[in-house]
FIDREN-175790 format. One record per residue (C-alpha): residue in one letter; z, x, y. Coordinates in steps of 0.001 Angstrom, whole numbers, plus 500000, padded with zeros to 6 digits. Example, Ala and Ser with C-alpha at 12.3 -4.5 7.8 and 13.67 -1.06 7.14 Angstrom:
residues 2
<atom><residu>A</residu><w>507800</w><u>512300</u><v>495500</v></atom>
<atom><residu>S</residu><w>507140</w><u>513670</u><v>498940</v></atom>
END
This chain:
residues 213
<atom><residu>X</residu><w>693390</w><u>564761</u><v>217488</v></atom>
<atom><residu>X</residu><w>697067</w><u>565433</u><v>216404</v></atom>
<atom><residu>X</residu><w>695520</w><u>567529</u><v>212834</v></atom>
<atom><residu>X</residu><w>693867</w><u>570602</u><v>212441</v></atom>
<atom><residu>X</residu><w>690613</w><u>569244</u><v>211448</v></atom>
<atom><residu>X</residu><w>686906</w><u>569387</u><v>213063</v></atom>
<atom><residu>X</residu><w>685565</w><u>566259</u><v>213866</v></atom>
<atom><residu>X</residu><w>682025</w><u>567066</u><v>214411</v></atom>
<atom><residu>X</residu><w>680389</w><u>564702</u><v>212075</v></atom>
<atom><residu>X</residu><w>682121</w><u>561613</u><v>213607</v></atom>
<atom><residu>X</residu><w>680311</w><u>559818</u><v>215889</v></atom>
<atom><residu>X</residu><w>681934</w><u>558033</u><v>218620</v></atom>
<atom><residu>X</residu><w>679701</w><u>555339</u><v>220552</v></atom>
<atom><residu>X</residu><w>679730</w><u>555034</u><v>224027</v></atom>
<atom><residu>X</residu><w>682811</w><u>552695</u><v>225456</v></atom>
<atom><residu>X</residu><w>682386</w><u>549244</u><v>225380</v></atom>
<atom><residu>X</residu><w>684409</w><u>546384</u><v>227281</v></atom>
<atom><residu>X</residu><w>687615</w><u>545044</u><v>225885</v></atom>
<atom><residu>X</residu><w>689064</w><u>541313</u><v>226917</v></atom>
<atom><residu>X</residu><w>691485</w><u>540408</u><v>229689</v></atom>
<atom><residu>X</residu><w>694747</w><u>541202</u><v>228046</v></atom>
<atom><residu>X</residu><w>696079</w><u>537422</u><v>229744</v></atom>
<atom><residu>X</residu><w>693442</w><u>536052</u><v>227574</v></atom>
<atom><residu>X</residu><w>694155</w><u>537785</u><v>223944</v></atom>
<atom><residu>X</residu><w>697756</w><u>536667</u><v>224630</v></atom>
<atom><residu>X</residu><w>696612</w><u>533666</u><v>225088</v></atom>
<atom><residu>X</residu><w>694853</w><u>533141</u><v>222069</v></atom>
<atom><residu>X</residu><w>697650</w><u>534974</u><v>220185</v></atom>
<atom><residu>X</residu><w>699562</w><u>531607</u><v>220522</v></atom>
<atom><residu>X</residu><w>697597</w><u>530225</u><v>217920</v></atom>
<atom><residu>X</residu><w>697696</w><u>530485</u><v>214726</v></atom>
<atom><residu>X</residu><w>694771</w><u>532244</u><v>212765</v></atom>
<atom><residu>X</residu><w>694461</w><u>528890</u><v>210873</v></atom>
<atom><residu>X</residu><w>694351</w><u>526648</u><v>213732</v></atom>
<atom><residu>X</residu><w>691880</w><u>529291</u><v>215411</v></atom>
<atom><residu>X</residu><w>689766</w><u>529324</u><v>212304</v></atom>
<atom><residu>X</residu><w>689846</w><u>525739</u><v>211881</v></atom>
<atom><residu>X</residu><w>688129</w><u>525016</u><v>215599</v></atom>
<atom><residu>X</residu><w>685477</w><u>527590</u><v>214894</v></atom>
<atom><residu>X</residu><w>684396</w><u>526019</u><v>211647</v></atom>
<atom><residu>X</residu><w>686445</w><u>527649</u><v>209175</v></atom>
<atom><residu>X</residu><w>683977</w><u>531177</u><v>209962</v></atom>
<atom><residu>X</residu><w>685261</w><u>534409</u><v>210830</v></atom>
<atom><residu>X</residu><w>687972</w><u>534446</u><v>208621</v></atom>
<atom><residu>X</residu><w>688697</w><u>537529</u><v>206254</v></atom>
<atom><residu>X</residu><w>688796</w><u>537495</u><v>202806</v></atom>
<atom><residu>X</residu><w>692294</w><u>536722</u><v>201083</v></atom>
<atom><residu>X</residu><w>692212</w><u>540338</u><v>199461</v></atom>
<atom><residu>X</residu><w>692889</w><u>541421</u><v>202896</v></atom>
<atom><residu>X</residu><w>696484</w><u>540347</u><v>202858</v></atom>
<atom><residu>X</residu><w>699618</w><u>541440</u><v>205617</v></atom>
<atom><residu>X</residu><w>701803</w><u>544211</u><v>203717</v></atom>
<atom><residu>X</residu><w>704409</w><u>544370</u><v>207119</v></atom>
<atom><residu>X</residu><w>706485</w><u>540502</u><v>206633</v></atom>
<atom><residu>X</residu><w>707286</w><u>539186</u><v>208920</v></atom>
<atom><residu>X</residu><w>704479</w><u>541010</u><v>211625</v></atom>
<atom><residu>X</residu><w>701770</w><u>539352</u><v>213765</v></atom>
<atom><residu>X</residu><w>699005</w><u>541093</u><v>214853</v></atom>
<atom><residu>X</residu><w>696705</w><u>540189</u><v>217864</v></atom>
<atom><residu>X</residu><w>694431</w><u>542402</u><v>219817</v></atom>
<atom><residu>X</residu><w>691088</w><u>543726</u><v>220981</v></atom>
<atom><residu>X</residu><w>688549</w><u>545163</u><v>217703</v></atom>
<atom><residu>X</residu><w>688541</w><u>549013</u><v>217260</v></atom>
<atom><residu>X</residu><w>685754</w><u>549276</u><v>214602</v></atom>
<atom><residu>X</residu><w>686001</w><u>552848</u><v>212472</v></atom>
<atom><residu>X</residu><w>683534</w><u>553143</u><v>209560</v></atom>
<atom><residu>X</residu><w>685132</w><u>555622</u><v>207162</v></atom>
<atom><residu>X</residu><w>683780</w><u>557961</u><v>204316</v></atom>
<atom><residu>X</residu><w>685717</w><u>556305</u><v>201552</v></atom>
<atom><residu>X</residu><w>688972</w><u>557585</u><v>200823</v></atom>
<atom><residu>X</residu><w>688730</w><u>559682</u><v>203418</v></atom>
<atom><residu>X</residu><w>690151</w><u>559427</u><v>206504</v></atom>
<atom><residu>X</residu><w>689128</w><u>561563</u><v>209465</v></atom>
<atom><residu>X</residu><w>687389</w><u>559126</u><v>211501</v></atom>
<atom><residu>X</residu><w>690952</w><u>557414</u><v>211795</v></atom>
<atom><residu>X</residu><w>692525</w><u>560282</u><v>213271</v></atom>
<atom><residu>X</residu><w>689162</w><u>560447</u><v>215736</v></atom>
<atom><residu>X</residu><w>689469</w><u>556838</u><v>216659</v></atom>
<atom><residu>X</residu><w>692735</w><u>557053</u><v>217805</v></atom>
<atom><residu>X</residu><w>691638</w><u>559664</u><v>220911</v></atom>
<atom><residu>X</residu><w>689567</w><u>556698</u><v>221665</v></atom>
<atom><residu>X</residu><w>692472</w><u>554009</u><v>221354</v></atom>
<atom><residu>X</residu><w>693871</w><u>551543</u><v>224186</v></atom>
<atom><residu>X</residu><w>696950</w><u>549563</u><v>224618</v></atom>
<atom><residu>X</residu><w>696325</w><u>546622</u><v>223074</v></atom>
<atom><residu>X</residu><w>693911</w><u>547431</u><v>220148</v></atom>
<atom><residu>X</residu><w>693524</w><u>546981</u><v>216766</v></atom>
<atom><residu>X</residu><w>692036</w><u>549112</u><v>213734</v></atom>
<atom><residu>X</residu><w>689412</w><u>547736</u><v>212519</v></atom>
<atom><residu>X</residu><w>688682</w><u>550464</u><v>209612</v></atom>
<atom><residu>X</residu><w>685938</w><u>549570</u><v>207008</v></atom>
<atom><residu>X</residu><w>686779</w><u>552016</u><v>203717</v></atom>
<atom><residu>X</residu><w>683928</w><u>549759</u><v>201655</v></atom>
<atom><residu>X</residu><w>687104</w><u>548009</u><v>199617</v></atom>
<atom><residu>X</residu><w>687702</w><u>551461</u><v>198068</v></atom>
<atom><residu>X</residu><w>691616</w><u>551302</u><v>196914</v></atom>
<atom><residu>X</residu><w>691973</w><u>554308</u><v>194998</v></atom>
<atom><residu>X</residu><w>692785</w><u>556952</u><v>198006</v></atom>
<atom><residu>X</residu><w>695157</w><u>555400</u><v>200651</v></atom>
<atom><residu>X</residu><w>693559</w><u>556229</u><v>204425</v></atom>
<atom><residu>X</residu><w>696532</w><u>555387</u><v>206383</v></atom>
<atom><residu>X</residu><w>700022</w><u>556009</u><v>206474</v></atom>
<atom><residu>X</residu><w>703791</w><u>556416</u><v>208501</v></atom>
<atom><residu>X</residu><w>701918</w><u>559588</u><v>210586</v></atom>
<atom><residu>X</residu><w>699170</w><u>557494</u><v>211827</v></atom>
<atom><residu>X</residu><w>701411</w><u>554949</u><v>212509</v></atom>
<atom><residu>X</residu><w>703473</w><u>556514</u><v>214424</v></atom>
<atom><residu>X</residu><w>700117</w><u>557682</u><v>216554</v></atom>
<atom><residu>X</residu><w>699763</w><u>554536</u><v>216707</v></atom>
<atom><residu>X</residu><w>702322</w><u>553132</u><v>218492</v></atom>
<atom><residu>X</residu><w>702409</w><u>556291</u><v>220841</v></atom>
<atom><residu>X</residu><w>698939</w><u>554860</u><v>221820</v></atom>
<atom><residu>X</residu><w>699935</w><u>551113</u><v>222028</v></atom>
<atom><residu>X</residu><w>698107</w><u>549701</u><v>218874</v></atom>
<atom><residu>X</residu><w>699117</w><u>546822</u><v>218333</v></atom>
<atom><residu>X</residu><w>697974</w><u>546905</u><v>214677</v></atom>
<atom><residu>X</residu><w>695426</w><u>548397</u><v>212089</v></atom>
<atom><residu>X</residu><w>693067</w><u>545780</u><v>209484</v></atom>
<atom><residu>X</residu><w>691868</w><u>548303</u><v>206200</v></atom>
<atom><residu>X</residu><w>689284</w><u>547118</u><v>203698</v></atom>
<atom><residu>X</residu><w>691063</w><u>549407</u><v>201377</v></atom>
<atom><residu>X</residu><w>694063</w><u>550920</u><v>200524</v></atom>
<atom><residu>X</residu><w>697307</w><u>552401</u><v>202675</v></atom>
<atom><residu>X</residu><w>700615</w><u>553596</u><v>201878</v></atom>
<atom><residu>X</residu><w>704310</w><u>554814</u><v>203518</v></atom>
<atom><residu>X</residu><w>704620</w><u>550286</u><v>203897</v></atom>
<atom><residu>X</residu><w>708539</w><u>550624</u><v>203687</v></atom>
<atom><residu>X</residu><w>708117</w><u>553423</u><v>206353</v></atom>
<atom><residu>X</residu><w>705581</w><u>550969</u><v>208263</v></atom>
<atom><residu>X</residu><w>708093</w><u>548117</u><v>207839</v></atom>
<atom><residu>X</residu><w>710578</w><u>549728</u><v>209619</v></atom>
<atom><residu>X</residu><w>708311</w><u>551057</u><v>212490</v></atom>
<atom><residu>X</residu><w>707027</w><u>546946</u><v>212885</v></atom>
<atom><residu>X</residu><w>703527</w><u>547678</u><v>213323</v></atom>
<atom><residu>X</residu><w>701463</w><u>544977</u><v>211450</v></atom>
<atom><residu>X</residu><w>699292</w><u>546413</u><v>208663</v></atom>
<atom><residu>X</residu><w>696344</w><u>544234</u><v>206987</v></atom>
<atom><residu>X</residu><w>695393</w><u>545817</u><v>203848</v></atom>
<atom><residu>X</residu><w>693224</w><u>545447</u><v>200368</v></atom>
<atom><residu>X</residu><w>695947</w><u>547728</u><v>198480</v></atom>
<atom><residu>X</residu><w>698562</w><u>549794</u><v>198322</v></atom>
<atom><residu>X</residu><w>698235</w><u>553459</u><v>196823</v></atom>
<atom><residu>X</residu><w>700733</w><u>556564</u><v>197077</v></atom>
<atom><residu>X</residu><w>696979</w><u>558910</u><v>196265</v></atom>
<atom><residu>X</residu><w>696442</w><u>560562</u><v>199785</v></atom>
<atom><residu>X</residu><w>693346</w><u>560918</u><v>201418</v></atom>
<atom><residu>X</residu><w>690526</w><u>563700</u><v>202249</v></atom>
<atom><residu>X</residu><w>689815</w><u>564561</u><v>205986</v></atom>
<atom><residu>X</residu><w>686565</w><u>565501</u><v>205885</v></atom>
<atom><residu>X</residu><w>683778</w><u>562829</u><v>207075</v></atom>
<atom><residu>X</residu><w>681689</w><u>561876</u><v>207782</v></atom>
<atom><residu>X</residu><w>682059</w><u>558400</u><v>209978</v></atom>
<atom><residu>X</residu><w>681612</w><u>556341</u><v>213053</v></atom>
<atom><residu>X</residu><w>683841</w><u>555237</u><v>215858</v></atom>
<atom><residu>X</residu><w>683078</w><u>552665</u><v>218125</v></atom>
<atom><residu>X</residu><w>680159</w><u>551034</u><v>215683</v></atom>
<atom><residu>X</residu><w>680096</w><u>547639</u><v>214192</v></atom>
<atom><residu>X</residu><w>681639</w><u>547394</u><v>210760</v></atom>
<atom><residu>X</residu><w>681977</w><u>544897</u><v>207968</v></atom>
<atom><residu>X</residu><w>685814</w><u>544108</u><v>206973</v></atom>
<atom><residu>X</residu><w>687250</w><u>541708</u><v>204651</v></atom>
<atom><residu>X</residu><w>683846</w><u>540360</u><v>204499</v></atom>
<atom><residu>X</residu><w>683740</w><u>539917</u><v>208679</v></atom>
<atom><residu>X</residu><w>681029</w><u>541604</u><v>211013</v></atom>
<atom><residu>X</residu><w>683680</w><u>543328</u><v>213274</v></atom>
<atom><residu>X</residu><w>682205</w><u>544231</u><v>216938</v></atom>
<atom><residu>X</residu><w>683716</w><u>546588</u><v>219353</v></atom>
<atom><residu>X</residu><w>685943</w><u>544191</u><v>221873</v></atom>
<atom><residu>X</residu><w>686534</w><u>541308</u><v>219819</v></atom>
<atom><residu>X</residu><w>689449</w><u>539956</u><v>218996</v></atom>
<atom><residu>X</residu><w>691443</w><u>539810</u><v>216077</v></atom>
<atom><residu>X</residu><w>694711</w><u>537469</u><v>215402</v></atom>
<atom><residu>X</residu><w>696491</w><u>537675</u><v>211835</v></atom>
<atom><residu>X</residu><w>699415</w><u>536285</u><v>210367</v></atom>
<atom><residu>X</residu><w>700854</w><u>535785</u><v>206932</v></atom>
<atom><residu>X</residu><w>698083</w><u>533598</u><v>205935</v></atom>
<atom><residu>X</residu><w>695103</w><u>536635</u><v>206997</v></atom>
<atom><residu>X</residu><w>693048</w><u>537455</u><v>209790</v></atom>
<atom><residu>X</residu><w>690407</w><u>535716</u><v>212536</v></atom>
<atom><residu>X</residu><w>687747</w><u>536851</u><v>214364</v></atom>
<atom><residu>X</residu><w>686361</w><u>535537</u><v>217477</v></atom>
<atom><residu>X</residu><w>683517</w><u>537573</u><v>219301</v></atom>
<atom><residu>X</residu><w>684141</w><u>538530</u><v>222373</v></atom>
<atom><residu>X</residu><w>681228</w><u>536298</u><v>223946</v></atom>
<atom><residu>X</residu><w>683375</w><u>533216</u><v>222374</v></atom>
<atom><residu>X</residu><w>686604</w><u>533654</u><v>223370</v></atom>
<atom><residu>X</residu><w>686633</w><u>531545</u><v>226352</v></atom>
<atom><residu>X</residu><w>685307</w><u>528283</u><v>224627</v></atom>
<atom><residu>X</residu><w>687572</w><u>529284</u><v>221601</v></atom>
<atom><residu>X</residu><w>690470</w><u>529030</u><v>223832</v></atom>
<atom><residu>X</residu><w>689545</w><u>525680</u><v>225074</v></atom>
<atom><residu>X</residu><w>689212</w><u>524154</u><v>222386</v></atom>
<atom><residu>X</residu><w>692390</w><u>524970</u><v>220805</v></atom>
<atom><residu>X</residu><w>694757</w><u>522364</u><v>222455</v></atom>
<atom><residu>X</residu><w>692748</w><u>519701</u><v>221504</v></atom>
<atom><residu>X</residu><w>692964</w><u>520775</u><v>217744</v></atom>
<atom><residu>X</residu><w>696508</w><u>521266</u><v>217866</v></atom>
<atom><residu>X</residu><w>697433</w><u>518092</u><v>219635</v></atom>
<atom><residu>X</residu><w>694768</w><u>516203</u><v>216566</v></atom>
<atom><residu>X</residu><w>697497</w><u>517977</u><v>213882</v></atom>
<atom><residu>X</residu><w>700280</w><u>516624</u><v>215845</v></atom>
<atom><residu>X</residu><w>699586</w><u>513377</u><v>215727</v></atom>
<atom><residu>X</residu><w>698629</w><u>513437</u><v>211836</v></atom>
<atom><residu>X</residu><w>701985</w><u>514783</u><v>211707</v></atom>
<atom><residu>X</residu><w>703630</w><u>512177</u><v>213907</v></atom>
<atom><residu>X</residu><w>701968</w><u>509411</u><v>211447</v></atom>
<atom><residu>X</residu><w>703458</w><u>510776</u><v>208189</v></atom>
<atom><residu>X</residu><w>706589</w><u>510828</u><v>210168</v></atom>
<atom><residu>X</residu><w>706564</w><u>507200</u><v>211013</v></atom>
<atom><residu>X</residu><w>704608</w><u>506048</u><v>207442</v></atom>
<atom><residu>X</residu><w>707478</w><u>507771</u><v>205751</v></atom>
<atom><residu>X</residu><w>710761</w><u>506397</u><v>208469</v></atom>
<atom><residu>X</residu><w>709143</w><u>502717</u><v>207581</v></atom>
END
């Protein structure tokens, strides 16, 4: 960890698999409402999880941390389990009145490659996260810092925005929020997303033509 801080009572579960990067990418084409739209309209996070970067995307493989609310040590201990390419997934139980994350972890952050962080609750530093580009999904914005004392889990399945997060699954986010598609549907997600999009097209390419005539 880059703090002074013991980390004993933060469990980290055992590694997990993560997706092709090729295929996230993939998928990252797509819009989150397109995406949602071909799996049903489910997975989607709630609205009060909203993007506080403008003008960011964010796309990459689930990193589920279950914090102590408004506290924020299992962050720090997450990120000493981070990859290229993933995303916080950080569950603070909608608590907004302690901000968990801010420009330092950010800048860990991109030292690690994350390619974003998702909080069901509250952050702060966003004119100092605007500048960096990172993407930042968030409930709130508070300049109340946290406590770094635990406990929490790393690594564990956690409930955000009102989404069952699992370890490896990918996440895609935009202005208008956030999908979710498991890692075990990915592959039939993918395919079905052409299809969709050519469907809006060709609405699209009606109006045109109602409205030339």
């Amino acid at each position: 960890m880059y703090i002074n801080a013991s980390a004993e009572n933060i469990t980290v579960y055992p590694e997990w698999p993560r997706p092709a990067q090729a295929l996230v990418q993939s998928l990252a084409a797509y819009p989150p409402a397109l995406i949602g739209d071909v799996r049903k309209r489910l997975d989607m996070m709630s609205a009060d999880i909203r993007c506080l970067t403008p003008g960011t995307r964010l796309a990459g493989t689930a990193l589920p941390i279950q914090i102590w609310e408004g506290d924020n040590l299992a962050i720090h201990r997450g990120l000493d389990e981070a990859k290229p390419g993933d995303v916080l997934v950080i569950s603070g139980n909608g608590v907004t009145n302690r901000s968990v994350f801010g420009g330092i972890l950010a800048e860990i952050c991109l030292h690690k490659g994350v390619t974003g962080v998702i909080v069901d609750g509250a952050v702060r530093d966003i004119e100092e996260m605007n500048e960096m580009g990172l993407a930042v999904f968030a409930r709130a914005v508070v300049p109340a810092g946290p406590s770094k004392n635990g406990p929490g889990y790393v690594g564990k399945p956690v409930a955000c925005g009102n989404v069952v997060c699992n370890p490896g699954d990918v996440v895609i986010g935009d202005q208008d929020g956030i999908v979710v598609i498991p890692q075990s549907e990915l592959n039939e997600t993918l395919a079905a997303l052409p299809a969709q999009e050519n469907l809006e097209r060709q609405i699209r390419d009606r109006i045109k033509e109602a409205v030339a005539s």
